[in-house]
C-alpha positions in Angstrom: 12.3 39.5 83.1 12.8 42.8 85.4 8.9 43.3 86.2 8.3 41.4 90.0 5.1 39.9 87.8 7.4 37.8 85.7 6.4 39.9 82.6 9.1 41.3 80.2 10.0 45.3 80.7 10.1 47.0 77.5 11.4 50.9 76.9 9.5 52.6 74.1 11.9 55.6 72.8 9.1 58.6 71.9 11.7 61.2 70.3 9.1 62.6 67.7 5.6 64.0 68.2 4.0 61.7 65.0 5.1 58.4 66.5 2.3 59.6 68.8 -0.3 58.8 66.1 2.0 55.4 65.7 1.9 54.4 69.1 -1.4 55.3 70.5 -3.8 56.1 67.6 -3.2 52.7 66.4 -3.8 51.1 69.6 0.1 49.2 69.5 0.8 50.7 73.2 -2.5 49.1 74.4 -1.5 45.9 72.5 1.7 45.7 73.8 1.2 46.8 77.6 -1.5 43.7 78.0 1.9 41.1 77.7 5.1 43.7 79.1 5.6 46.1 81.7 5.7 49.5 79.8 8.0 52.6 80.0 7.7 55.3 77.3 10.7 57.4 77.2 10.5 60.5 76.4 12.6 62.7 74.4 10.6 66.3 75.1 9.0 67.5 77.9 5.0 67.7 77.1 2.6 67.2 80.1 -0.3 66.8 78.2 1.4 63.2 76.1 2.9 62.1 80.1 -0.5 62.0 81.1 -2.0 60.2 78.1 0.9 57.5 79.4 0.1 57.6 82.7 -3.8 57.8 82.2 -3.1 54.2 80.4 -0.8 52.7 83.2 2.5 53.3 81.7 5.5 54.5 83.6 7.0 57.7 81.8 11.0 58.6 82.1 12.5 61.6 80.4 15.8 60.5 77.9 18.8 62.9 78.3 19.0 65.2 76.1 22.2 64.7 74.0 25.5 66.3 73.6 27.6 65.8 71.1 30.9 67.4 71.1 32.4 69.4 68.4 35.3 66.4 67.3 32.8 64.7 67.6 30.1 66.3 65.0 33.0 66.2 62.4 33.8 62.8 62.5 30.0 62.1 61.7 30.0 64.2 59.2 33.1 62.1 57.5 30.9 59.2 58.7 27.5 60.4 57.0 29.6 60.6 53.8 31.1 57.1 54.1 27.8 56.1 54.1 26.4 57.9 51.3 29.1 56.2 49.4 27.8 53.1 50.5 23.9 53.8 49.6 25.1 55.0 46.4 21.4 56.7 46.2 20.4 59.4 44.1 18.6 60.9 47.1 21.9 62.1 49.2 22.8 64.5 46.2 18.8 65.6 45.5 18.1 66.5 49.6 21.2 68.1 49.9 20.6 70.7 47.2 17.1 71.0 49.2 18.5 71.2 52.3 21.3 74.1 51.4 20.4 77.7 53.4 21.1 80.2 50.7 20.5 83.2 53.4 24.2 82.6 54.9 26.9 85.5 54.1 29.6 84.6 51.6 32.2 84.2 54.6 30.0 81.2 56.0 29.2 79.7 53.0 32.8 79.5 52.0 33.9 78.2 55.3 30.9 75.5 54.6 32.6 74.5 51.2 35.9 74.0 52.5 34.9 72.1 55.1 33.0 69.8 52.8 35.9 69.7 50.7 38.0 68.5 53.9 36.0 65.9 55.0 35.7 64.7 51.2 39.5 64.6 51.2 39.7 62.1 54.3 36.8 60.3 52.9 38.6 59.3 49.3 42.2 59.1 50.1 43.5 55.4 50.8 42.3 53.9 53.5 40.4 57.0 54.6 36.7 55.4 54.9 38.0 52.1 56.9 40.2 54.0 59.3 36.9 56.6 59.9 34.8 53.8 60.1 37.0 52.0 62.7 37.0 54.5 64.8 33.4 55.1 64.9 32.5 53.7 68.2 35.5 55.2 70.3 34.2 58.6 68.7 30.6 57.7 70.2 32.2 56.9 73.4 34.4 60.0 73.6 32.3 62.5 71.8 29.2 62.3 73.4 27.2 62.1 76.8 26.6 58.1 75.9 26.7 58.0 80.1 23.8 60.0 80.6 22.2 57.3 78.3 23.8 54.3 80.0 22.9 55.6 83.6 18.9 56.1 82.1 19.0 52.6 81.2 20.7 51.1 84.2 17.7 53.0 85.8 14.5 51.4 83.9 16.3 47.9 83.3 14.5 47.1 80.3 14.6 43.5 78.5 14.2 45.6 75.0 14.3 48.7 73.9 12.0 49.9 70.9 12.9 52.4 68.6 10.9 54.2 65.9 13.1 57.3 65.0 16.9 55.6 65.1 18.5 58.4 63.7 17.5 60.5 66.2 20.3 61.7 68.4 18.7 60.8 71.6 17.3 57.3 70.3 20.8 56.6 68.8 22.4 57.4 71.9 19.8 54.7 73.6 20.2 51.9 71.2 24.1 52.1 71.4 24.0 52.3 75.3 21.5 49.3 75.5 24.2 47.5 72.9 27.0 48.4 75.1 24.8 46.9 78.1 24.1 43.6 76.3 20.3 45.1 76.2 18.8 43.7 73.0 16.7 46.1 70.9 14.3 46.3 68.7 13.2 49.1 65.6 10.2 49.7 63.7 11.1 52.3 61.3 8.2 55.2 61.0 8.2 55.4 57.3 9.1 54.0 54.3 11.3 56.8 53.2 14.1 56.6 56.7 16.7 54.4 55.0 17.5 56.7 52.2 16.2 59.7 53.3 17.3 60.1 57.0 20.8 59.6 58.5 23.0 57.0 59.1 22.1 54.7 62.1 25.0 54.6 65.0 23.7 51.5 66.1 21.8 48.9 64.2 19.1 47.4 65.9 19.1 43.5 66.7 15.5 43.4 64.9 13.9 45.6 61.9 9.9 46.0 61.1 10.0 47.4 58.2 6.7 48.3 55.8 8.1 46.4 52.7 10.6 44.4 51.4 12.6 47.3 49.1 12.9 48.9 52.6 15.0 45.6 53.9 17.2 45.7 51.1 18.1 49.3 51.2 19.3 48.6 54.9 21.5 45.5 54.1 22.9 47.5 51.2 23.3 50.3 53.8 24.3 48.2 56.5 26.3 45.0 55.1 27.1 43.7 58.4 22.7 43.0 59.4 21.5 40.2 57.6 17.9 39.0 56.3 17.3 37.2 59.3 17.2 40.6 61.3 14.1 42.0 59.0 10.4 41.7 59.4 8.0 42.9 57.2 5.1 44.0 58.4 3.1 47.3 56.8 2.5 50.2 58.5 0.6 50.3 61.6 -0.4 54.0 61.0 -2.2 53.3 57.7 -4.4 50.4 60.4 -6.1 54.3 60.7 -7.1 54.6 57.4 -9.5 51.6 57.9 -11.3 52.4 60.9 -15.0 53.7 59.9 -15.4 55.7 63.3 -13.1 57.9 62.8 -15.2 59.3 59.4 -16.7 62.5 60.9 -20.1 62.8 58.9 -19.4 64.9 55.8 -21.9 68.1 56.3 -20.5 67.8 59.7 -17.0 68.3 58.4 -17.9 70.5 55.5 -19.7 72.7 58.2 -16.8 73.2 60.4 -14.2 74.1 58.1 -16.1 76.6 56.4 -16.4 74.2 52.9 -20.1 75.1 50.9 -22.3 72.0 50.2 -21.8 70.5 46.9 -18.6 71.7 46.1 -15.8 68.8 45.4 -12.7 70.0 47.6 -9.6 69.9 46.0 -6.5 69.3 49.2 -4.0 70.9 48.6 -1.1 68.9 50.9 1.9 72.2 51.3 5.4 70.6 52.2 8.0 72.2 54.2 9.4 75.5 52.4 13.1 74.5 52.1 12.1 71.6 50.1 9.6 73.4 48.4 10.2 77.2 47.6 7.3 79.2 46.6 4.7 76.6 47.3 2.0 79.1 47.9 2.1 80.1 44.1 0.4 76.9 43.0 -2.7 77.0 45.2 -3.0 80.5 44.7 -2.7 79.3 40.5 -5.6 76.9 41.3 -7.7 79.2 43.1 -7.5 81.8 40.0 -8.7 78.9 37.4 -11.5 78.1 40.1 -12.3 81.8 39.5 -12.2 82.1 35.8 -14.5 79.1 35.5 -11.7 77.1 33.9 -12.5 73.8 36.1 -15.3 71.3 36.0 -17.6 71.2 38.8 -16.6 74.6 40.5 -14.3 73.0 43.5 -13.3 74.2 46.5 -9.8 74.3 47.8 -8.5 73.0 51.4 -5.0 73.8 51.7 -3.3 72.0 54.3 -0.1 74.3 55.5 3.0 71.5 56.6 3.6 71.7 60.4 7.2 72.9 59.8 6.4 76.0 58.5 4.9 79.2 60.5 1.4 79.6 60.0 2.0 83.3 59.0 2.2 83.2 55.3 0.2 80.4 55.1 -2.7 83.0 56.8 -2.0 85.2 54.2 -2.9 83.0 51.4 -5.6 82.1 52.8 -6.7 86.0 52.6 -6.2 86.0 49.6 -8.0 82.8 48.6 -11.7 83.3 47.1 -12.5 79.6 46.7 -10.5 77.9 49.4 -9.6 77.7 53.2 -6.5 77.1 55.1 -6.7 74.4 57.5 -4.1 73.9 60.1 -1.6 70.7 60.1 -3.0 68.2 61.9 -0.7 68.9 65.2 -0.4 70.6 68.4 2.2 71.9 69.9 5.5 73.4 69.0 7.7 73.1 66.1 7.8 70.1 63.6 9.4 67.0 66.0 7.6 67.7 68.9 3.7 68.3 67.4 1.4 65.3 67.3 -2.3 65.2 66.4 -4.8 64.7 69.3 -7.3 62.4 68.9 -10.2 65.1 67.4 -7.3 65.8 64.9 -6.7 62.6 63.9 -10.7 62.2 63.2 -10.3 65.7 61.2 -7.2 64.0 59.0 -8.9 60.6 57.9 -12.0 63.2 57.1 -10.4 65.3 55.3 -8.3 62.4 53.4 -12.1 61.1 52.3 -13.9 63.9 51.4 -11.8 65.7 49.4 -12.4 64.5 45.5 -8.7 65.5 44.7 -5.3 65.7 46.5 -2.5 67.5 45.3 1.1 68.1 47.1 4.6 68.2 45.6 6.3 64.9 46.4 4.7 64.6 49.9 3.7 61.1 52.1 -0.2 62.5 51.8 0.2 60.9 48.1 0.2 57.4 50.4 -2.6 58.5 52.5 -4.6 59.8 49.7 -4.2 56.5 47.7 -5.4 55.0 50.6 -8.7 55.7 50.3 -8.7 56.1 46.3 -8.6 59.7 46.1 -6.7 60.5 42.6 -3.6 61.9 43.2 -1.7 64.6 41.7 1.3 65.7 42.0 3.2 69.0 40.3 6.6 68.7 39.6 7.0 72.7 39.2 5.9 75.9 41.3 5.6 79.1 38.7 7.6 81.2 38.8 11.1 79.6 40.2 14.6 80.5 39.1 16.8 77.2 37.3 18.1 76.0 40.3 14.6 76.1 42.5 13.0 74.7 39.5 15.8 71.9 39.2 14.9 71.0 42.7 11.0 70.5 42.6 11.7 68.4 39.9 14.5 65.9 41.6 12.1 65.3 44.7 10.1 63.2 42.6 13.7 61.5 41.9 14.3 60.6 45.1 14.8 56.7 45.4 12.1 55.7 47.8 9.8 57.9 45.5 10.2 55.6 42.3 7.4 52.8 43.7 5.5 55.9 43.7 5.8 56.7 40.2 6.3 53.4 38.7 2.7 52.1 39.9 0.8 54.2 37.4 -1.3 55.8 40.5 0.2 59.3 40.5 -0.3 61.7 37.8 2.5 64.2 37.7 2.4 67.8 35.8 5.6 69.9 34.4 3.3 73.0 33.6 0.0 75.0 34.4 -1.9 73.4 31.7 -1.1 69.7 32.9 -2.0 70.8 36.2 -5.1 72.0 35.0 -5.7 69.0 32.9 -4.8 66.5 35.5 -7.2 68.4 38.0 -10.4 68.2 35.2 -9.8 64.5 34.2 -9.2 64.1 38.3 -13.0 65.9 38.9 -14.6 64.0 35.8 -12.7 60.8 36.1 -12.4 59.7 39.9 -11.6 56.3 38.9 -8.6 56.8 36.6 -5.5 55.5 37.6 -7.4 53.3 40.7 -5.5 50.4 39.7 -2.4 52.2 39.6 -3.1 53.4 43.6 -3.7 49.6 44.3 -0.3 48.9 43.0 1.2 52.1 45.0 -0.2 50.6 48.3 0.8 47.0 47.4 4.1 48.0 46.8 4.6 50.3 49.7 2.6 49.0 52.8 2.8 45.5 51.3 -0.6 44.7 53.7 -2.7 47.2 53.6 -5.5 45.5 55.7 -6.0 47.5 59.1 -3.7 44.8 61.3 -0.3 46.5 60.9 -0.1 47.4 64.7 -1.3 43.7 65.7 1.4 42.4 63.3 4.2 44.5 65.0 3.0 43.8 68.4 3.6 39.9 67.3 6.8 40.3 65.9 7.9 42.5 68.9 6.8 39.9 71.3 8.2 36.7 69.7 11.4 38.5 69.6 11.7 39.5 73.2 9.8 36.1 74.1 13.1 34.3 71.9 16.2 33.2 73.8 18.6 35.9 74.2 21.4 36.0 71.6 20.0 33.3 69.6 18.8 34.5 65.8 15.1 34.6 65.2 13.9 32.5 62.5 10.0 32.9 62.5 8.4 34.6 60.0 5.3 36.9 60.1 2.5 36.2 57.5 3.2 39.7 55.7 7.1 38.2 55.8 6.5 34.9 54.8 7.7 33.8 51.3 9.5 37.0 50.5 13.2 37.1 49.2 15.8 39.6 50.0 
């Protein structure tokens, strides 16, 4: 115990502006600063989120920024394909098709290939993946300002250290210093979609929260040498949110702000980022015409919600161009995509918006989750008009993606592979709220597991029974969302 009261100091690593939401929305920092002295560590500078910490009594340090040299950012490339190998999920192969920047010359791309092909070939020959994987931690140590990290540690002289974003350079860099120190550490992954989706972990936590049980066993297939006894299940304290009445904004209220006419059923329209999803702006544009040609029940309204990755400059276009629709900025402020997080008014406007729109739409995007959550039907297009083959081929394998089969094995997501489903879907959607309800109970059983507004006071127990438990010794107790479960 470092704090002169006797009560345990814990670092909180805040590398991404939505852990915001995560943290404070939910309450969890308030929760957990009642039984341990505090630090949040920040990974950006942002005045206005220091003094929401300070304004609650919590200490605020600023992480290094990391630096990884170039040896070193090819050996993690060789590493990131070890592990791919080792997920043996269909996701690595679907988000880097996504992910590919078809605006490089012909030079760069073919210096890209035969790098790829290079680092394939140390990867595959004998031996290659154990001797890259064995000399994973002297590349940290060597390849990076891990110093910075150890000396910002050595300064707060936490008891844990809680992580939300692990692959994140500068909370990687923390976790593997705090290892190094004999600091134990704790992470709570931010969404169900991080084991598959997001990049190999340098250093594995001591403790996992994770929202359900599938996400566990993606890890220990990930991760062989973490075992069941490291993993809590325990929802996700984000969706706690969804459940809270006062943060319903009265609907003419809300309908009055944004512009929306009385009466109408809105229609949200979720946009994801544009590399993932080219074109996007085709398909609301494709709604709005049917709105205008009378060709939908109930003459909706359309609230399309740009992504915060993307500039709002196209997005401001479309909404010109709309004639029964608005669109609303991402629920967000700041700059760019990592470092935006909703204020407080936002987050009232989100959990609105979620349950007043009749219908939500978005291509393979986490609003499906959020919409489910308050039974909104849920549609999702698995094409944008228009695309070439190999655009097309990759609308359609988001919805491949592994952490998306819950998703469309629970019945609760209606998916379209033309106009006139899409149209279809939207009518029965309009006529029909209650279709496929029981299929969005079984997408939020299988995903959040608990879906019952106590998320945050669940990972505040698991949090504090682990740093409460004797140091180096394995924890054994089990949560109530944990208890009975297999892995």
């Amino acid at each position: 115990m470092n704090d002169l009261s006797g009560r345990p100091k814990l670092l909180v690593l805040l590398t991404y502006g939505f852990s915001v939401r995560y943290l404070f929305s939910t309450g969890l920092v308030e929760m957990l600063a009642d039984e341990c002295e505090l630090v949040i560590g920040l990974g950006f500078q942002d005045e206005t989120l220091e003094e929401l910490a300070t304004s609650q009594g919590l200490e605020v340090v600023y992480l290094p920024e990391a630096e990884l040299t170039h040896d070193y950012r090819s050996h993690r490339r060789q590493m990131a394909l070890v592990h791919q190998r080792r997920m043996a999920s269909p996701t690595s192969a679907i988000e880097k098709l996504a992910r590919t920047d078809r605006t490089l010359d012909t030079r760069t791309r073919l210096l890209g290939r035969l790098r790829v092909l290079r680092d394939s070939l140390s990867v595959t020959r004998p031996g290659g993946s154990a001797a890259i994987e064995g000399a994973d931690d002297a590349a940290v140590r060597t390849g990076s300002n891990l110093s910075d990290f150890k000396n910002c540690l050595d300064s707060v002289d936490p008891d844990l250290v809680l992580s939300l974003t692990p692959y994140h350079d500068q909370d990687a860099l923390t976790l593997f210093a705090a290892r190094d120190s004999g600091i134990r550490s704790f992470t709570s992954l931010i969404s169900w979609d991080n084991p598959t989706t997001r990049g190999r972990f340098i250093s594995r936590s001591d403790k996992f929260a994770v929202w359900n049980t599938a996400n566990a066993q993606e890890l220990l297939r990930c991760y062989p040498e973490l075992n069941s006894e490291q993993f809590v299940v325990t929802g996700a304290p984000q969706f706690d949110l969804h459940q809270r009445a006062e943060l319903l904004e009265d609907e003419s209220v809300w309908r009055k702000r944004h512009g929306i006419p009385p009466e109408r059923p809105v229609i949200l329209y979720g946009a994801g980022p544009r590399h993932l999803v080219p074109s996007e702006w085709r398909l609301p544009l494709l709604i709005d015409q049917w709105i205008s040609d009378d060709l939908l029940p109930m003459n909706p309204f359309l609230v399309v919600r740009r992504h915060p990755a993307d500039p709002a400059g196209p997005w401001q276009e479309v909404g010109r161009e709309l004639r029964h629709g608005v669109v609303a900025e991402p629920w967000g402020t700041g700059s760019g995509m990592h470092q935006s997080w909703p204020s407080e008014d936002q987050t009232k406007d989100q959990m609105s918006t979620l349950a007043h729109s009749a219908v939500h739409i978005n291509v393979s995007s986490s609003m499906t989750v959020d919409g489910a959550a308050f039974d909104r039907p849920q549609i999702g297009p698995r094409f944008v008009p228009g695309l070439d083959r190999r655009d097309a081929r990759q609308v359609r394998g988001l919805y491949e993606r592994e952490h998306w089969f819950p998703v469309t094995s629970s019945g609760g997501l209606a998916t379209a592979d033309d106009a006139k489903q899409l149209r279809d879907e939207i009518a029965t959607a309009l006529t029909n709220p209650s279709a496929r309800s029981d299929g969005r109970i079984k997408l939020l059983d299988s995903l959040l597991t608990v879906n019952d507004g106590r998320a945050a006071e669940r990972l505040v127990g698991e949090i504090l029974l682990f740093l409460r438990s004797p140091e180096g010794s394995p924890e054994t107790a089990t949560s109530e969302a944990q208890s009975g479960v297999d892995y």
